[in-house]
N, C-alpha and C positions, 0 to 999 in steps of 0.2 A: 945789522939785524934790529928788528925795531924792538920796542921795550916792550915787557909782556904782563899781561893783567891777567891774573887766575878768574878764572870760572870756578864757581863751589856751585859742584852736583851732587845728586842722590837718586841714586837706582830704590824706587820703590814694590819694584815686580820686577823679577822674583827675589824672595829672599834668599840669602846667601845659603849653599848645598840645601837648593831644594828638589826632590825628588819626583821625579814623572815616569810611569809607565804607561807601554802602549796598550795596546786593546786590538784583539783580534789578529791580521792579516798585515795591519798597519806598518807601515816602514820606520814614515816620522811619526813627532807629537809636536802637536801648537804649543808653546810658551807663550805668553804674555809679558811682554819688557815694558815697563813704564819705568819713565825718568821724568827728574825738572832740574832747572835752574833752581838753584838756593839762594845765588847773591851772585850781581856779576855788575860792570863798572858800563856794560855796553849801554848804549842808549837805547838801541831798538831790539830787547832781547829775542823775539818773532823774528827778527831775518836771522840770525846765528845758525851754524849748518851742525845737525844732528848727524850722526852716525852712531850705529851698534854692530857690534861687532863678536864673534864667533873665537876663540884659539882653536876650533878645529875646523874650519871654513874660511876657503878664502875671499869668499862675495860676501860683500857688508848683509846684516838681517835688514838694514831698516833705518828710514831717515826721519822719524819725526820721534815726539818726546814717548809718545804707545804704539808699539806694532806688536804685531803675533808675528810669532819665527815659528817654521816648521824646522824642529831639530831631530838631527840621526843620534843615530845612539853611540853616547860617548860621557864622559865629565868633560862639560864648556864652561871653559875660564869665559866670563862674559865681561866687554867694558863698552862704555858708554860716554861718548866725547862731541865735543860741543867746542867751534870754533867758529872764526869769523871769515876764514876763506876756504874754500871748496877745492878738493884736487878734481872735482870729476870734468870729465873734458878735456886739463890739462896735457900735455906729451910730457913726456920724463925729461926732457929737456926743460920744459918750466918747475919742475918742480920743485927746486933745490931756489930759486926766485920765491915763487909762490910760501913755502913755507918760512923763509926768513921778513918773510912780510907781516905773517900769524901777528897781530896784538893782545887780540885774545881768545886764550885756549881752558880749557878743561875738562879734567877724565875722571870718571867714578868705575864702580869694579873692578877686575883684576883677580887676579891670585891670591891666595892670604900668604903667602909666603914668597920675596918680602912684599909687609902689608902694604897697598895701596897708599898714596902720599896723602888721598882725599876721600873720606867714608869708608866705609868696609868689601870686604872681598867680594864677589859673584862668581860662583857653582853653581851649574846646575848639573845635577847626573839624572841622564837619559836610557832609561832600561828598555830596548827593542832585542827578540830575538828573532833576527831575522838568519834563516837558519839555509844555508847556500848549497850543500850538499849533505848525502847526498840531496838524488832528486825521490820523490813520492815514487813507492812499487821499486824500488830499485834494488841493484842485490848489493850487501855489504859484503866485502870478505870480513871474517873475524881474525885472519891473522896479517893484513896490513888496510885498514880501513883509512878510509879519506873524511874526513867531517872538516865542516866550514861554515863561519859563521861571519858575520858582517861585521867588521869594528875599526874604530877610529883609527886613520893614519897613523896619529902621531903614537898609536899604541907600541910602536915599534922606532927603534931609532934610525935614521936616516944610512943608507951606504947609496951610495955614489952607482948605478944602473946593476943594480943589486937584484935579484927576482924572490926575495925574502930579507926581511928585517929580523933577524936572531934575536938581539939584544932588544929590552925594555928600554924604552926613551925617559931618563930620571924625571925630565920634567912634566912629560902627561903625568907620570903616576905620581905627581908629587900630589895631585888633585882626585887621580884616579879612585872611585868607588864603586866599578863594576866586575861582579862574577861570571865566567862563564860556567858552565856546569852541563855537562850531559847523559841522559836516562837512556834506561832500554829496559820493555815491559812486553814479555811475551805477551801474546795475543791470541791465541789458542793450544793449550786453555792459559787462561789467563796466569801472569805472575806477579810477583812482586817486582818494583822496578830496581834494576841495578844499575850503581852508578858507575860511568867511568873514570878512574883515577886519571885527569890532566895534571898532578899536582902542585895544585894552586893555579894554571894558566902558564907554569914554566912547560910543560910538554904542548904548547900550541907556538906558533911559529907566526907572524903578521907576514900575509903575502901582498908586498905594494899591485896595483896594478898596474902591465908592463905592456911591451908590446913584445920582445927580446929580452932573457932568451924565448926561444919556443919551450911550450905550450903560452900560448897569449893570455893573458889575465887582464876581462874587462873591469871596470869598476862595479860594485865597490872593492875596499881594501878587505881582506877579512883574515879573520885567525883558521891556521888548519891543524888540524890533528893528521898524525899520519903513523899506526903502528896499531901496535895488536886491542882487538877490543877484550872485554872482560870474558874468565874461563869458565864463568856461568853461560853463554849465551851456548844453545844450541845449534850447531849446525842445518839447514835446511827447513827451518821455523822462521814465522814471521815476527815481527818486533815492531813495536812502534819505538821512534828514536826520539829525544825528546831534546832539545834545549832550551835552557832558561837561561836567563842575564837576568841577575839578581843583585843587589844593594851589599855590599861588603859589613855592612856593618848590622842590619834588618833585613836577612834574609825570607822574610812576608814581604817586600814590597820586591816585584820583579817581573816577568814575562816571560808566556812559555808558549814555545811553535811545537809540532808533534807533524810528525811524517809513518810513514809506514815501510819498512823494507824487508829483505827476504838475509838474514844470515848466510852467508856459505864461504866454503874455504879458503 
């Protein structure tokens, strides 16, 4: 293995749990990732190979030191790495060559927990609600309703051809700073909006996307509710449904979709 000279980087954009919400209809939001080189031993720092990279994506965002990343909605551990040889192209047969070749490498961002070997962490939490069922005009039962909302794989922990993830995954949410939350505001005549108790996001379930078992589940992944809605709502009345993804800790900064459906039993 050849000897290895560190790269000292710095993630300048964005800064560490910075907040983005979406606007309107929108799925993603553009980030802005800017990096540089701080100090490195290479001689021609312009050829050295950029990547950025996503903990909730598996396609790299971006190869140079500024790109805009369109990101979904999630908290993204973001890092940012700079070496002197390139896996792309490679087969997985070279790559185990290819990497003991690296002389020189280094990484900025990461987790804050444990911290980064080199500068400080990168968060960024992404507030979309992108709101999956039901559909617009549709009839809810109020005593086993379906709501579904779009959210990060890793919101859930991995089972093995599983068609639901139960358990929280410790390590999204060791970053995690998103709320789901959902309204229901008669619509003639009008009411005040009532909330439905998920409590805390433990009564939503991450359904991965499957093919088997049946009912098929295309992407994206998303959280489902699935049980009785609130004993204010009246039967055969319409509602608008409401969900927001909101900031766990500043609930003003956040994103809200609104649908229209028909209560019944």
């Amino acid at each position: 293995m050849a000897d290895l000279h560190p790269i000292q980087l710095q993630i300048d954009q964005p800064v560490h749990d910075h907040i983005v919400a979406a606007a309107g209809a929108a799925k993603t939001v553009n980030v802005l990732l800017a990096g540089r080189i701080v100090a490195t031993s290479f001689e021609n720092p312009a050829a050295l190979f950029r990547i950025w990279y996503s903990s909730l994506g598996e396609d790299i965002l971006g190869t140079s030191d500024q790109v805009t990343a369109a990101l979904a909605v999630g908290s993204h551990t973001i890092t940012y790495t700079v070496k002197d040889q390139t896996e792309a192209g490679v087969p997985p047969s070279g790559l185990e060559a290819l990497f003991k070749s690296i002389e020189h490498i280094g990484a900025a961002g990461g987790p804050p927990d444990p911290p980064p070997a080199a500068g400080s962490p990168c968060v960024v939490h992404v507030l979309i609600a992108n709101l999956l069922a039901p559909a617009n005009n549709a009839n809810l039962s109020k005593a086993n309703a379906v709501l579904e909302a779009q959210a990060p794989l890793q919101w859930g922990a991995f089972v093995a051809d599983a068609a639901a993830y139960p358990e929280p995954d410790p390590t999204y949410h060791a970053v995690n700073k998103l709320r789901y939350r959902w309204f229901f505001t008669r619509v003639n005549p009008p009411g005040a909006p009532v909330e439905l108790d998920v409590a805390g996001g433990t009564a939503m379930t991450l359904i991965p996307p499957h093919d088997t078992p049946l009912p098929k589940v295309d992407p994206p992944a998303r959280l489902r509710y699935s049980g009785p809605l609130p004993a204010a709502l009246v039967v055969g009345q319409q509602y608008s449904v409401s969900l927001r993804v909101e900031h766990l800790d500043d609930a003003a900064q956040g994103h809200t979709v609104t649908r229209t459906v028909t209560i019944v039993e």
